[in-house]
GUBA-821941 format. One record per residue (C-alpha): residue number from 1; x, y, z. Coordinates in steps of 0.001 Angstrom, whole numbers, plus 524288, in hexadecimal, padded with zeros to 5 digits. Layout:
<rs>
NUM, X, Y, Z
...
</rs>
This chain:
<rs>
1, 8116D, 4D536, FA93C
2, 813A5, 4E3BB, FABD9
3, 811F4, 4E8B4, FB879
4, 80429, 4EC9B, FBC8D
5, 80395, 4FB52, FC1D3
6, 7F5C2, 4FFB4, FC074
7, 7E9B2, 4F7C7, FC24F
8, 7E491, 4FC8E, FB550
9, 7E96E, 50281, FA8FB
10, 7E045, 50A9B, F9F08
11, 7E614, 509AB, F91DB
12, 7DF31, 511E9, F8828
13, 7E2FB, 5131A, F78AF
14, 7E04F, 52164, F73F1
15, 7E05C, 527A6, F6790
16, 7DCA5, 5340B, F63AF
17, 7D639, 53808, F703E
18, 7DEFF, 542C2, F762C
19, 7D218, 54B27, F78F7
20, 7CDC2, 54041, F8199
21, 7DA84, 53910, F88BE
22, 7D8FB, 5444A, F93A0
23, 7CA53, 5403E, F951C
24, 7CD4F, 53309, F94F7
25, 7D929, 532FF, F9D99
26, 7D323, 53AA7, FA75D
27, 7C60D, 53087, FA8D6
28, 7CE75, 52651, FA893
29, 7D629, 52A94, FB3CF
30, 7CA21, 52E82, FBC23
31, 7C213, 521BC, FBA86
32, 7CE79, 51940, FBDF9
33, 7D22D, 52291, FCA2F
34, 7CD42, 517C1, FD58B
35, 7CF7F, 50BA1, FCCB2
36, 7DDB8, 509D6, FD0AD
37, 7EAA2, 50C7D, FCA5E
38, 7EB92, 50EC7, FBC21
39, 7F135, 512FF, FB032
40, 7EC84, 5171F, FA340
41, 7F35A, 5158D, F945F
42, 7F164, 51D66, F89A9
43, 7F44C, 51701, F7CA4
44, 7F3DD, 521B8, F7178
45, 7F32A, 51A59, F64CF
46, 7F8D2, 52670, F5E5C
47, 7EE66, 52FCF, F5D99
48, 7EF26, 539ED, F544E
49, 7EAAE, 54507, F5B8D
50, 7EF86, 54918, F6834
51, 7EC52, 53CF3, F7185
52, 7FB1A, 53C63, F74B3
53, 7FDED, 54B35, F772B
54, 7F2A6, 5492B, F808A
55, 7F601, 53DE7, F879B
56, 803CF, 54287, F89F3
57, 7FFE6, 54F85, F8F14
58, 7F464, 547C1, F9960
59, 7FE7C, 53CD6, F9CEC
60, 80284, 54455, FA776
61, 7F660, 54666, FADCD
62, 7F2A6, 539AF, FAFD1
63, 7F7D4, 52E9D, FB938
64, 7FDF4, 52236, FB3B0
65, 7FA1B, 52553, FA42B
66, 801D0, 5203E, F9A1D
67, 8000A, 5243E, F8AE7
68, 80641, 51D1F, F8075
69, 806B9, 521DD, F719A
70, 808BE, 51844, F66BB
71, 80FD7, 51A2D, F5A42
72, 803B0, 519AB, F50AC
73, 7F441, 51769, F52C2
74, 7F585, 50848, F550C
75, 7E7E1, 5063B, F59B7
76, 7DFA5, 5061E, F666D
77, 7E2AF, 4F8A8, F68C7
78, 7F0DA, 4FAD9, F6815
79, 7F0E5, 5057D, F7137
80, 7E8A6, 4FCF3, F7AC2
81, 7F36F, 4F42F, F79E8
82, 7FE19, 4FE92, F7BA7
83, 7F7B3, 502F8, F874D
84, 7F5E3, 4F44A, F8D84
85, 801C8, 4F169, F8B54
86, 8068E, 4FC7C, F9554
87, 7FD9B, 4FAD3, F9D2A
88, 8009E, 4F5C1, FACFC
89, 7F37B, 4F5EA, FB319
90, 7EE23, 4E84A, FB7D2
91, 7E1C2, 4EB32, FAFE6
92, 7E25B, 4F26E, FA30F
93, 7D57D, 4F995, F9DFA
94, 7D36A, 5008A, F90A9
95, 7CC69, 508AE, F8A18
96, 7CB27, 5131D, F809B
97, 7CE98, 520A2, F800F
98, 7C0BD, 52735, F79A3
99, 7BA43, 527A6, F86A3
100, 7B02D, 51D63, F80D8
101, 7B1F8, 514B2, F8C78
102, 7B265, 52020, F96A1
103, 7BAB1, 51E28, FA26D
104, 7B20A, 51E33, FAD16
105, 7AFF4, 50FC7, FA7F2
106, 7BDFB, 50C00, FAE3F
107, 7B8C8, 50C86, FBBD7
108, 7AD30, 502BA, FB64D
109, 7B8C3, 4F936, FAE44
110, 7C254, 4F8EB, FB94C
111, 7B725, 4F469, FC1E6
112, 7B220, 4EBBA, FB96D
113, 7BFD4, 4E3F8, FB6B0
114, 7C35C, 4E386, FC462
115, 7B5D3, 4DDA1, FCB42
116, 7B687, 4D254, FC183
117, 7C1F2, 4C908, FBD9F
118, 7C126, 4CE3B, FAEB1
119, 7CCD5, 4CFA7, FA920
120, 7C973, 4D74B, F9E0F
121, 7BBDE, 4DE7F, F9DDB
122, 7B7A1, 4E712, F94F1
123, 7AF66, 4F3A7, F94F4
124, 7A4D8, 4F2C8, F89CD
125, 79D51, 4FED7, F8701
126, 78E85, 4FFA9, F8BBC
127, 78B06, 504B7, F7E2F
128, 794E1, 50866, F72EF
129, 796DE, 5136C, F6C61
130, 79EF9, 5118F, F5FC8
131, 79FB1, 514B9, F5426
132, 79AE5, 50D73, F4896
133, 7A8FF, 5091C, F4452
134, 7AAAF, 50463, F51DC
135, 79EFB, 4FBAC, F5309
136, 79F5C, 4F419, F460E
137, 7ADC0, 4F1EB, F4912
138, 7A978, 4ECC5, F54C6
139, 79DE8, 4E3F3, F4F69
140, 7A8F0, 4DD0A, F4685
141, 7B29E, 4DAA0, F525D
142, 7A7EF, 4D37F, F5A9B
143, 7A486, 4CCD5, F4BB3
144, 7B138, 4C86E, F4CAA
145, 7B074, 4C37D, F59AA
146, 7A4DF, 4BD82, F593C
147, 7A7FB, 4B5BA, F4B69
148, 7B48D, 4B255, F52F5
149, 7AC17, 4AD2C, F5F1D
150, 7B6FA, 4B6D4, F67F2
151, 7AF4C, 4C0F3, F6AC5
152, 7B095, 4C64B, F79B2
153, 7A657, 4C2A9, F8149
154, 79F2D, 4BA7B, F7541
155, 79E41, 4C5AC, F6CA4
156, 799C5, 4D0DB, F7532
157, 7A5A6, 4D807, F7697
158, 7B2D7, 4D8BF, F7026
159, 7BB7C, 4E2E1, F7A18
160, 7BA65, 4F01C, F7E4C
161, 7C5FF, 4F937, F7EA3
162, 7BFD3, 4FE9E, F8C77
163, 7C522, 4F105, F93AC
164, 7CE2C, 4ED9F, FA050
165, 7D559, 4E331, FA150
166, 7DF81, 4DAF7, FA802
167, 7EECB, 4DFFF, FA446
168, 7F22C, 4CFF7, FA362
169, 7EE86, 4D319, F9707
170, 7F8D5, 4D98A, F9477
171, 803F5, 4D0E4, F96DF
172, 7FE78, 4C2C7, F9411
173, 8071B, 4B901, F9271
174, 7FECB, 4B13A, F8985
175, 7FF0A, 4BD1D, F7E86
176, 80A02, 4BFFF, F73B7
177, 8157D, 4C8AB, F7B5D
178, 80C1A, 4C6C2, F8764
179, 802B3, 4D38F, F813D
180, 7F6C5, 4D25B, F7BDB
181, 7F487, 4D97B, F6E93
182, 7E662, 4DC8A, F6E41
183, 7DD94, 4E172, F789B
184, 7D353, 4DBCE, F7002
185, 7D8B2, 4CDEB, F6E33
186, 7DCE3, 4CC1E, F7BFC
187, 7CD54, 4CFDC, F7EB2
188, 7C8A5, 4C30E, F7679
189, 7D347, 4BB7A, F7DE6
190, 7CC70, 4BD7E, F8A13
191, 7C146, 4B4B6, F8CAC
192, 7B4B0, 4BDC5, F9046
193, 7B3C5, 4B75C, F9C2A
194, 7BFF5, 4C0A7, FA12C
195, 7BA35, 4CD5B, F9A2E
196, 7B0CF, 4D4CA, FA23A
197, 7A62B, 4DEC9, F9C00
198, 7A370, 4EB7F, FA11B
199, 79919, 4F4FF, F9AB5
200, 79FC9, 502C6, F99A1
201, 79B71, 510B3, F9324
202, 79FEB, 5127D, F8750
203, 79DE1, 520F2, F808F
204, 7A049, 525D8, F74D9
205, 7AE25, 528A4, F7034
206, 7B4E7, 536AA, F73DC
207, 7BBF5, 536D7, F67E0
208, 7B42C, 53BDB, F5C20
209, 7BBD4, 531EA, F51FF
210, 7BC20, 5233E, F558C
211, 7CB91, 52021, F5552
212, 7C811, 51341, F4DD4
213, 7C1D3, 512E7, F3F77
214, 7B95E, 50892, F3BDA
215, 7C473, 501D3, F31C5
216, 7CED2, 504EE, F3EB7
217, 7C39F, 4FB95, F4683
218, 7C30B, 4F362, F3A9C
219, 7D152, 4F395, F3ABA
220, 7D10C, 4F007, F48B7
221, 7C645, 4E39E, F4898
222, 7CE9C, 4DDCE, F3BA3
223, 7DBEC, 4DE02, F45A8
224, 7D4EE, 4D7C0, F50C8
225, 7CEFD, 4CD3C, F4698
226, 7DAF2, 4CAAB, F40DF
227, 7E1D8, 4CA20, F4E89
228, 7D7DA, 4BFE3, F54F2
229, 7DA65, 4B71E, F4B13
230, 7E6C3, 4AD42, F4AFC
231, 7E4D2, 4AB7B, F3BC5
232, 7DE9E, 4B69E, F363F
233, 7DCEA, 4B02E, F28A4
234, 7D260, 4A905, F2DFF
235, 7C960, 4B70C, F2D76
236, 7CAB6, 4B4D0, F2061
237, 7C412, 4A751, F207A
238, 7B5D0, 4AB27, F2060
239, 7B705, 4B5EC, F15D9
240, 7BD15, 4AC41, F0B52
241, 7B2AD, 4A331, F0ED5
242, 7AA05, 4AC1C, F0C51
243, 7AE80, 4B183, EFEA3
244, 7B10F, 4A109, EFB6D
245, 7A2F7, 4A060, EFC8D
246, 7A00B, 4A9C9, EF59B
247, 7A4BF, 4A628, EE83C
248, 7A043, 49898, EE9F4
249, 792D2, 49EDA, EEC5B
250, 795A9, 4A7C9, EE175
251, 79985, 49ABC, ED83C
252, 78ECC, 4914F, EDB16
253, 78204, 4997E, EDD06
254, 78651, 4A4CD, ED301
255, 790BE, 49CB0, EC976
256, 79DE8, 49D5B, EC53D
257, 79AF0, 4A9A4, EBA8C
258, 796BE, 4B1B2, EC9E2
259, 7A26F, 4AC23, ECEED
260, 7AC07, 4B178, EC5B1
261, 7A4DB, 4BF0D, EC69B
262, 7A664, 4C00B, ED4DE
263, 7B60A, 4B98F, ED3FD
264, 7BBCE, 4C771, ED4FF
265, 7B39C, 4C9F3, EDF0E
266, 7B788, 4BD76, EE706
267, 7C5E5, 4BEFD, EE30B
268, 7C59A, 4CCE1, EE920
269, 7BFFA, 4CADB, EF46A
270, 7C8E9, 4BC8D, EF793
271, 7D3FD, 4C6B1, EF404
272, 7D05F, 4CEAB, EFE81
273, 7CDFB, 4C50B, F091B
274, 7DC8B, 4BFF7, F051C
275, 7E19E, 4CE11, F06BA
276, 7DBA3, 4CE32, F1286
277, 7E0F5, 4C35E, F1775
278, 7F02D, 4C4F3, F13ED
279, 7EE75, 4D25F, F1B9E
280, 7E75E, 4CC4C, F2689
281, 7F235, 4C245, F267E
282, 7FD16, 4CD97, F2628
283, 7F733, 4D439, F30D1
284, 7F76D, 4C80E, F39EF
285, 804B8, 4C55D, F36A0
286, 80860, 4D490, F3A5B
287, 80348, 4D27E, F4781
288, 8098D, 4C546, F49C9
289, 815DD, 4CBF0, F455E
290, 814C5, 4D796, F4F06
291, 81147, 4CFDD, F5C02
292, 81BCB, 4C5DC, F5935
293, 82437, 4D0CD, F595B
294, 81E66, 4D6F0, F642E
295, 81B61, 4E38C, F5F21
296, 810D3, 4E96F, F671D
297, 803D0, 4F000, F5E91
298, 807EA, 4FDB3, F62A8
299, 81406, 5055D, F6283
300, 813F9, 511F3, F6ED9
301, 81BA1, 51C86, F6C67
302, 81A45, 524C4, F7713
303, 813F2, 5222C, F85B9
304, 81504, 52917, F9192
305, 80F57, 524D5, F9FEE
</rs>
């Protein structure tokens, strides 16, 4: 385990937000002043508009700040694991960079986690404000969850990305190459007896364009269902059923002649749920392939700090 230096370290993924890393720096580093030693990473998931130029030319001004760029836009959640990875506090919190969970919250978190043996808890907004994308992508993960009898804290909550946590984490022996791949995951690996709740504000984004479309989110949910399951063929189980059924409704109550109008049908859609499933199968195999190899889900080009 890598020496601990700082009692906590902020790691924050940021895209496209050079007009608000100076804000955000700058409440970050008054609300922790008083909470003990720290340091903060910046993960820039290569933004296309002047986030790095920014960062580089504020590095200076700020006390133990590190900023890391990656070779292409990878995702938030592999930038939140970029930045955990280099992280040496004894507690790690993240959060976003929009401002949505303000920093004057940290004082509240830090508090929190340390007046109760937690060792994860998360900050969950007092009311949300999303957008529409947002919230039905979020209705289907806690569908998920739910179906899947997993969900954090029987259903009520899935993760926030506004969270602090112990940096064991980190460097368990009991995960592949001792790192753990997926915020996320390692969340529904913790029982919710060890995850605390804290009610936080939560405004509205400071970036006019959510970072995340709702097929990216889409995107996203398919990845972490594919990833929770050992044998993702067996997602397929309950739609076949399904379209079984269906012609053998279609044949007994409305006859063979309704049958054979509605074959093409049938054929196309069985076609599709195969399709599916040879690229849900190739994309399972593609991740077995890259953490047996141990390639991490990220690749940094340039960091300073």
């Amino acid at each position: 385990m890598s020496e601990q230096l700082f009692q906590y370290s902020i790691v924050v993924p940021v895209y496209n937000s050079g007009k608000v890393v100076q804000t955000l720096l700058t409440g970050i580093y008054q609300h922790m002043s008083g909470q003990g030693a720290f340091e903060v990473i910046l993960v820039d998931d290569s933004s296309t508009d002047d986030t790095w130029k920014q960062l580089k030319a504020i590095h200076p001004g700020f006390e133990n700040l590190k900023i890391v760029r990656l070779s292409k836009n990878f995702g938030q959640a592999a930038a939140t694991l970029c930045g955990i990875y280099r992280a040496k506090g004894e507690a790690i919190i993240t959060m976003d960079d929009d401002l949505q969970y303000p920093p004057s919250e940290l004082p509240r978190l830090i508090g929190y986690f340390s007046k109760h043996d937690y060792y994860m808890v998360l900050g969950l907004p007092q009311k949300k404000r999303q957008p529409w994308s947002y919230l039905i992508s979020e209705q289907l993960i806690r569908l998920f969850f739910r179906l899947y009898q997993v969900g954090h804290l029987n259903g009520k909550n899935i993760s926030s990305s506004f969270r602090i946590f112990k940096s064991d984490l980190n460097f368990s022996e009991d995960l592949p190459l001792g790192r753990v791949y997926s915020i996320h995951m390692a969340t529904l690996m913790i029982s919710p007896i060890h995850i605390g709740e804290l009610s936080v504000e939560h405004r509205p984004s400071t970036l006019k364009k959510s970072r995340y479309s709702f097929f990216g989110r889409l995107k996203g949910f398919l990845q972490l269902l594919l990833e929770f399951n050992v044998s993702p063929m067996d997602l397929l189980k309950v739609p076949l059923l399904l379209l079984f059924v269906t012609a053998l409704a279609i044949w007994l109550f409305l006859g063979y002649t309704s049958l054979t109008y509605h074959l093409p049908t049938l054929i196309f859609l069985l076609g599709g749920l195969l399709a599916m499933g040879q690229l849900m199968q190739a994309w399972y195999l593609r991740q077995i392939n890259a953490r047996q190899l141990g390639m991490a889900p990220y690749l940094v080009i340039e960091e300073h700090g």
